[in-house]
PyMOL Python script that loads the backbone (N, CA, C, O; Angstrom):
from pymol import cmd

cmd.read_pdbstr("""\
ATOM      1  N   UNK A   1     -11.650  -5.770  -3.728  1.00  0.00           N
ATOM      2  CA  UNK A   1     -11.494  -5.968  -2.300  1.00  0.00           C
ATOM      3  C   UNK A   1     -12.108  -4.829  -1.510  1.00  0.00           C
ATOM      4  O   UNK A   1     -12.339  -4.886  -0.302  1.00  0.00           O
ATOM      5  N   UNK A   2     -12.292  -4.046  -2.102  1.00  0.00           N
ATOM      6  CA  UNK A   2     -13.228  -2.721  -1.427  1.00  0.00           C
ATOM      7  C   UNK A   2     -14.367  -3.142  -1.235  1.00  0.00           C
ATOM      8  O   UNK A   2     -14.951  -3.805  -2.092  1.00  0.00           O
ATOM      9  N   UNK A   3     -15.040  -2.752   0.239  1.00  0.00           N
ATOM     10  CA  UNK A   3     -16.191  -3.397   0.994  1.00  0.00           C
ATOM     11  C   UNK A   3     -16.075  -2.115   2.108  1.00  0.00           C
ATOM     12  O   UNK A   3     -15.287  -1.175   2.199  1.00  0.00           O
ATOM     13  N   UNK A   4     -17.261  -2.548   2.914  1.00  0.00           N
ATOM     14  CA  UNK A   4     -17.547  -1.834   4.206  1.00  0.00           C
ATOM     15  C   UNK A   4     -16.237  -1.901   5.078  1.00  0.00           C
ATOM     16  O   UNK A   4     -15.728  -1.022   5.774  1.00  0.00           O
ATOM     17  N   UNK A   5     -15.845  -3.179   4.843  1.00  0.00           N
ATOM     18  CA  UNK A   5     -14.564  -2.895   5.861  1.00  0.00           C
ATOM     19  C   UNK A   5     -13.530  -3.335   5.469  1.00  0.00           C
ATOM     20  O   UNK A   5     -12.702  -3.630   6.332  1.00  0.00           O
ATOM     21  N   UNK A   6     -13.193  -3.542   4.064  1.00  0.00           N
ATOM     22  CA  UNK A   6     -11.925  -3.639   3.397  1.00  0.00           C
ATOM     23  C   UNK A   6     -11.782  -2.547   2.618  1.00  0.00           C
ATOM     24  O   UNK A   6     -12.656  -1.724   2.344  1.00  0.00           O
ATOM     25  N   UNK A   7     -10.256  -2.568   2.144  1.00  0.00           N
ATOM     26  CA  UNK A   7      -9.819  -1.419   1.412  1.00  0.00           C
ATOM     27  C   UNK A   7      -8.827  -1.793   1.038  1.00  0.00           C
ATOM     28  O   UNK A   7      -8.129  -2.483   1.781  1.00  0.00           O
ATOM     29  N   UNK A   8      -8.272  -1.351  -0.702  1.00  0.00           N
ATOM     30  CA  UNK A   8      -7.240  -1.987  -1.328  1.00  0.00           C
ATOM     31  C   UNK A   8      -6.618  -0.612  -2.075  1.00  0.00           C
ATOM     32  O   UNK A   8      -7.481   0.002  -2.702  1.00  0.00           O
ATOM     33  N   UNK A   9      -5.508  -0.126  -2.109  1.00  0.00           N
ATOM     34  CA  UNK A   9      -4.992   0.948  -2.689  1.00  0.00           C
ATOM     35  C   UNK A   9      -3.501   0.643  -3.611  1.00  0.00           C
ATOM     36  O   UNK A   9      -2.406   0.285  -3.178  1.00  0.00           O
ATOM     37  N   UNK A  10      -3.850   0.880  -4.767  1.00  0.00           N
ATOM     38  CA  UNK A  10      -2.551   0.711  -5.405  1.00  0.00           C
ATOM     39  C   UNK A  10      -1.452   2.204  -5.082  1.00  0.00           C
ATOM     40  O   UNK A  10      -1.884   3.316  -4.780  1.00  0.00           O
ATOM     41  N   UNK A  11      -0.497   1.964  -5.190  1.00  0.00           N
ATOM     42  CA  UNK A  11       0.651   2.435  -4.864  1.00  0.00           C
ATOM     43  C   UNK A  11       1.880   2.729  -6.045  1.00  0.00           C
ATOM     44  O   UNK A  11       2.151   1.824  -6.834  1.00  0.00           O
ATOM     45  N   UNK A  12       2.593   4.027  -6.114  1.00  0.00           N
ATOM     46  CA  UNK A  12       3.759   3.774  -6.720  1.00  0.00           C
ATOM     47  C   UNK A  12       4.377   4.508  -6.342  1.00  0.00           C
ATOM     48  O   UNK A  12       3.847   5.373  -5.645  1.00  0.00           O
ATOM     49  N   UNK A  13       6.188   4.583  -6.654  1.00  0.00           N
ATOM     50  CA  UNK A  13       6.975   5.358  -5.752  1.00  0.00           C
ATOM     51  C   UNK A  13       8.560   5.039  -6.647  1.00  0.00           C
ATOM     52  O   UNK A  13       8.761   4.012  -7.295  1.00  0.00           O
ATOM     53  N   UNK A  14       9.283   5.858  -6.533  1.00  0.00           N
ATOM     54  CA  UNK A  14      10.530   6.156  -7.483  1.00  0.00           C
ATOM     55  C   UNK A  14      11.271   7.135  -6.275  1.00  0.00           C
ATOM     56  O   UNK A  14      10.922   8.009  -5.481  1.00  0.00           O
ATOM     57  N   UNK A  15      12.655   6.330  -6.707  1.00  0.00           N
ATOM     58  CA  UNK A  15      13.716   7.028  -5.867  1.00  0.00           C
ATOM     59  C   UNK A  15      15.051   7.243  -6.462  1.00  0.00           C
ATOM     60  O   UNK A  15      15.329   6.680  -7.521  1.00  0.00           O
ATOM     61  N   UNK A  16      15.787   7.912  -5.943  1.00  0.00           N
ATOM     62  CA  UNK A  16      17.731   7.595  -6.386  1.00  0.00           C
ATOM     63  C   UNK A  16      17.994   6.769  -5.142  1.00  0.00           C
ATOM     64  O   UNK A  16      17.295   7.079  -4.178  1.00  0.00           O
ATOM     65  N   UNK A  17      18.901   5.734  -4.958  1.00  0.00           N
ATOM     66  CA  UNK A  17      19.312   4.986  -3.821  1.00  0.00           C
ATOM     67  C   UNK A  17      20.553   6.188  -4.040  1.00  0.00           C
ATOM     68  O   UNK A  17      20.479   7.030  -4.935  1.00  0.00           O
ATOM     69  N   UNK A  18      21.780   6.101  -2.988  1.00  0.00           N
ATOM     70  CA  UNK A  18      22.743   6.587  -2.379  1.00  0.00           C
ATOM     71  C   UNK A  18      23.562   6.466  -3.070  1.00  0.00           C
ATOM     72  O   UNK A  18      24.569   7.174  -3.036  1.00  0.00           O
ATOM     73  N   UNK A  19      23.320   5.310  -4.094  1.00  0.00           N
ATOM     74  CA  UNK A  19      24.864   4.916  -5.017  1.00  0.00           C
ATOM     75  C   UNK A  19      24.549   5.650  -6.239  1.00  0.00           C
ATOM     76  O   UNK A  19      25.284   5.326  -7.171  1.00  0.00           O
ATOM     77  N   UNK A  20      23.586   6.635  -6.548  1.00  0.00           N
ATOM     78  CA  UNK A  20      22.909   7.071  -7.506  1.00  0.00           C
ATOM     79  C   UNK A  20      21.907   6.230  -8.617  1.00  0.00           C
ATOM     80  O   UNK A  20      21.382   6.706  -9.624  1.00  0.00           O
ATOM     81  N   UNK A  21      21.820   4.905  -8.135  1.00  0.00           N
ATOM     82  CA  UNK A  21      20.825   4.922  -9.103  1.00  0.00           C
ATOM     83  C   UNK A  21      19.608   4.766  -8.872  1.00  0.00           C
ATOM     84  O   UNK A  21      19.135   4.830  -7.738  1.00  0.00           O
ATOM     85  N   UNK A  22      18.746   4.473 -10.220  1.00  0.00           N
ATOM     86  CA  UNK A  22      17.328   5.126  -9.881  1.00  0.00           C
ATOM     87  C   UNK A  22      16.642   3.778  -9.798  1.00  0.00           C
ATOM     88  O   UNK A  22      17.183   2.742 -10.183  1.00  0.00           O
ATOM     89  N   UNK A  23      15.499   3.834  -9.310  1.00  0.00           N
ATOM     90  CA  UNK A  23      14.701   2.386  -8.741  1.00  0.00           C
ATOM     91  C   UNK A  23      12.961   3.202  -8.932  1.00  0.00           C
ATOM     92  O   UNK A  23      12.677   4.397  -8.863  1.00  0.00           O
ATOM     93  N   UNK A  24      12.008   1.939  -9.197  1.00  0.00           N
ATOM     94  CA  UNK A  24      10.947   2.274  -9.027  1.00  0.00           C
ATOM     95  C   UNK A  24       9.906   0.814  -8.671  1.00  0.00           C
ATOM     96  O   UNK A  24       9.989  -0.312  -9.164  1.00  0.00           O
ATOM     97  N   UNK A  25       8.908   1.363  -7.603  1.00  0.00           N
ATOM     98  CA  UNK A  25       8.241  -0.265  -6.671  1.00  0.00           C
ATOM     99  C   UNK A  25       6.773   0.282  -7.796  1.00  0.00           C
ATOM    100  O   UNK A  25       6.684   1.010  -8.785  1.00  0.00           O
ATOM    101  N   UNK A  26       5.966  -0.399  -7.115  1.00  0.00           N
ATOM    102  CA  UNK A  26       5.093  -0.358  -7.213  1.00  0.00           C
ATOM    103  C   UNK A  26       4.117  -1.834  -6.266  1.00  0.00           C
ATOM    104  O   UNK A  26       4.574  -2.760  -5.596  1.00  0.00           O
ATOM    105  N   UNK A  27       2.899  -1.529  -6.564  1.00  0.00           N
ATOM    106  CA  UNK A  27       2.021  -3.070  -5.722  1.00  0.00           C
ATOM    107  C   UNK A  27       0.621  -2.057  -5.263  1.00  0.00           C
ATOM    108  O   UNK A  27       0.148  -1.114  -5.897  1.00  0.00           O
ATOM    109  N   UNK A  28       0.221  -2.567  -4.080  1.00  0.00           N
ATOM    110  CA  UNK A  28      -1.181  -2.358  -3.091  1.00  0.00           C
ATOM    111  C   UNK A  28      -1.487  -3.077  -1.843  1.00  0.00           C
ATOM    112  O   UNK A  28      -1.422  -4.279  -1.584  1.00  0.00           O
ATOM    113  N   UNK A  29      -1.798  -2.172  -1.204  1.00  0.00           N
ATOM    114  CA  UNK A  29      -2.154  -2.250   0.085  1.00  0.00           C
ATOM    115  C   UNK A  29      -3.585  -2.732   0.552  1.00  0.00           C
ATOM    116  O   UNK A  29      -4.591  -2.073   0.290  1.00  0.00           O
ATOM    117  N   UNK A  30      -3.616  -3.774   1.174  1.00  0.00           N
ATOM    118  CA  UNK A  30      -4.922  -4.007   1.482  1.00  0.00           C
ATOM    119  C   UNK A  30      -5.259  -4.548   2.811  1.00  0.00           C
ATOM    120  O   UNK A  30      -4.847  -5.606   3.287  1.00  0.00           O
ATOM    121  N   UNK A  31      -6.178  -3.565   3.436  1.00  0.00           N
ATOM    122  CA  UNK A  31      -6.898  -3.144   4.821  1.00  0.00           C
ATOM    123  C   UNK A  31      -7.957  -3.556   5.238  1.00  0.00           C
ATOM    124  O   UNK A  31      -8.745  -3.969   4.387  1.00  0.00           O
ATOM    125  N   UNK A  32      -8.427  -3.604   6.890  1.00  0.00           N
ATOM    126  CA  UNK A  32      -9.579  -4.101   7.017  1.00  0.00           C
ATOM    127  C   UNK A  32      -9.694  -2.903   7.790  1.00  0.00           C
ATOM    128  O   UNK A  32      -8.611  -2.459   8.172  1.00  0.00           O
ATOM    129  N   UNK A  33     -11.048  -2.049   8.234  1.00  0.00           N
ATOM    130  CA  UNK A  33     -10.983  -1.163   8.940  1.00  0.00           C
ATOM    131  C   UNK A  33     -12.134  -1.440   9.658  1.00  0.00           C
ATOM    132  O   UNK A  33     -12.910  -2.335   9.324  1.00  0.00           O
ATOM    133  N   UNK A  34     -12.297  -0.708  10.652  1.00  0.00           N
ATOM    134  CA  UNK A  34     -13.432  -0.620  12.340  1.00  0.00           C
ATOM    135  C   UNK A  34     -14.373   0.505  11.401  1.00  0.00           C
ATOM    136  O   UNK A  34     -14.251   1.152  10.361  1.00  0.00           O
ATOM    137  N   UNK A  35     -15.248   0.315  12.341  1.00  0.00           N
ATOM    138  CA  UNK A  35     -16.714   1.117  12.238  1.00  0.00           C
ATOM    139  C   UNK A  35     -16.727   2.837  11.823  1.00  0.00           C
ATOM    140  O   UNK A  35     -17.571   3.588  11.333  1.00  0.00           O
ATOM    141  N   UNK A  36     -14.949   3.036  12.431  1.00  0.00           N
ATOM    142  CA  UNK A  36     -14.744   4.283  12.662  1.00  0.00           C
ATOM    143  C   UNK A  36     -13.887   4.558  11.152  1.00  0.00           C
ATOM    144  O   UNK A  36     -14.449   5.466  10.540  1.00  0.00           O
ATOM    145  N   UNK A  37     -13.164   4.230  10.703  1.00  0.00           N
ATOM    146  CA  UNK A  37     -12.535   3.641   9.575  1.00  0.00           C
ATOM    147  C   UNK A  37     -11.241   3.352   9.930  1.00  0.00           C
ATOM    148  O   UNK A  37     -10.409   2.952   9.115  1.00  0.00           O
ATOM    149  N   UNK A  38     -11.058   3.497  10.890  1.00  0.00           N
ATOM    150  CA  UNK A  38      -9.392   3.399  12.003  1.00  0.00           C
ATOM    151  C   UNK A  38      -8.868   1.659  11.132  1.00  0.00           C
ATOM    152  O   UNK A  38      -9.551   0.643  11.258  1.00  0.00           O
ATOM    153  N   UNK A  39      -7.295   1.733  10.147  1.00  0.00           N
ATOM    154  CA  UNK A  39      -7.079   0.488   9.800  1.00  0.00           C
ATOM    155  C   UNK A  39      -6.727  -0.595  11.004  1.00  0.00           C
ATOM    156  O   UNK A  39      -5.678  -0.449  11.632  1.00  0.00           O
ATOM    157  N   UNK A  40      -7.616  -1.669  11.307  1.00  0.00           N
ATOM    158  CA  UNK A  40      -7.333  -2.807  12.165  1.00  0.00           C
ATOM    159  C   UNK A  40      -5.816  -3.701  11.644  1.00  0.00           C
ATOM    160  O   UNK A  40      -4.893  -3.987  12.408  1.00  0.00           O
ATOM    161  N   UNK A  41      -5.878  -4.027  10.143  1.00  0.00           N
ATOM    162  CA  UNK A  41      -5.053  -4.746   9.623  1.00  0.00           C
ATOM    163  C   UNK A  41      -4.442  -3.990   8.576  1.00  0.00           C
ATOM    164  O   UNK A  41      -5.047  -2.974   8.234  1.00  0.00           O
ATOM    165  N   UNK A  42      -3.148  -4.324   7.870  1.00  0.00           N
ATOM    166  CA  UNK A  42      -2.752  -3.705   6.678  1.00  0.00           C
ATOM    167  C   UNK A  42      -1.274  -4.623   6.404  1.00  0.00           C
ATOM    168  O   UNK A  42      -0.183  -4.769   6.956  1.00  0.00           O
ATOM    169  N   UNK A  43      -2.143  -5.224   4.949  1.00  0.00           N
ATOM    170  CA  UNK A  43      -1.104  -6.027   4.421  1.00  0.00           C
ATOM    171  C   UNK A  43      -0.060  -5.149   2.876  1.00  0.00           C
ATOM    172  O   UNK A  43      -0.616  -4.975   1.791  1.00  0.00           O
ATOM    173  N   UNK A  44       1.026  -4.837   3.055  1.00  0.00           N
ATOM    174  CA  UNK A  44       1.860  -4.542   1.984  1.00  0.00           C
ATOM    175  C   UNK A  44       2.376  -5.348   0.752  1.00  0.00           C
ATOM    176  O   UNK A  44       3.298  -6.151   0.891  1.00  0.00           O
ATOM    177  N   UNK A  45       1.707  -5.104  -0.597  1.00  0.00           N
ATOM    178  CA  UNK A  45       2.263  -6.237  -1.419  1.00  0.00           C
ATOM    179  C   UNK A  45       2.770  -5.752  -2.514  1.00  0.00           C
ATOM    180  O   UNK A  45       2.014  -5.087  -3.223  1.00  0.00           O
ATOM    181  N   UNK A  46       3.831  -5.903  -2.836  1.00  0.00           N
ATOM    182  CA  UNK A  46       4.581  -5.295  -4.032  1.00  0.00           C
ATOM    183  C   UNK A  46       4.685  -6.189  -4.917  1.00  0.00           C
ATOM    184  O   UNK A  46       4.751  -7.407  -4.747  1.00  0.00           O
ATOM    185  N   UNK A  47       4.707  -5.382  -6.235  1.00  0.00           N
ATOM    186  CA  UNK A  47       4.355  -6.646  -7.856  1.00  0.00           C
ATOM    187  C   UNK A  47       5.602  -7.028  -7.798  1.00  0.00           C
ATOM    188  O   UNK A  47       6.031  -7.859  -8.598  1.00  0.00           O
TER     189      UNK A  47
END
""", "prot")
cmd.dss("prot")
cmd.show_as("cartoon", "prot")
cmd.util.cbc("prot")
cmd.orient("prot")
């Protein structure tokens, strides 16, 4: 999905929630950006 004006970034991330237990996401993000690279759009998608 990477192009002149798309952009796709995988992602991951791990936490403790409050009740102590542990969690982990993961997925990718994928963008359309302006001339400038400023993101116009940005869709969040988790596996």
């Amino acid at each position: 999905m990477t192009g002149p004006d798309r952009v796709r970034v995988d992602w991951a991330v791990a936490g403790r929630a409050a009740d102590g237990h542990v969690f982990a996401l993961s997925g990718h993000d994928d963008a359309t950006v302006d001339q400038h690279g400023h993101i116009q759009t940005l869709t969040v998608r988790p596996d």
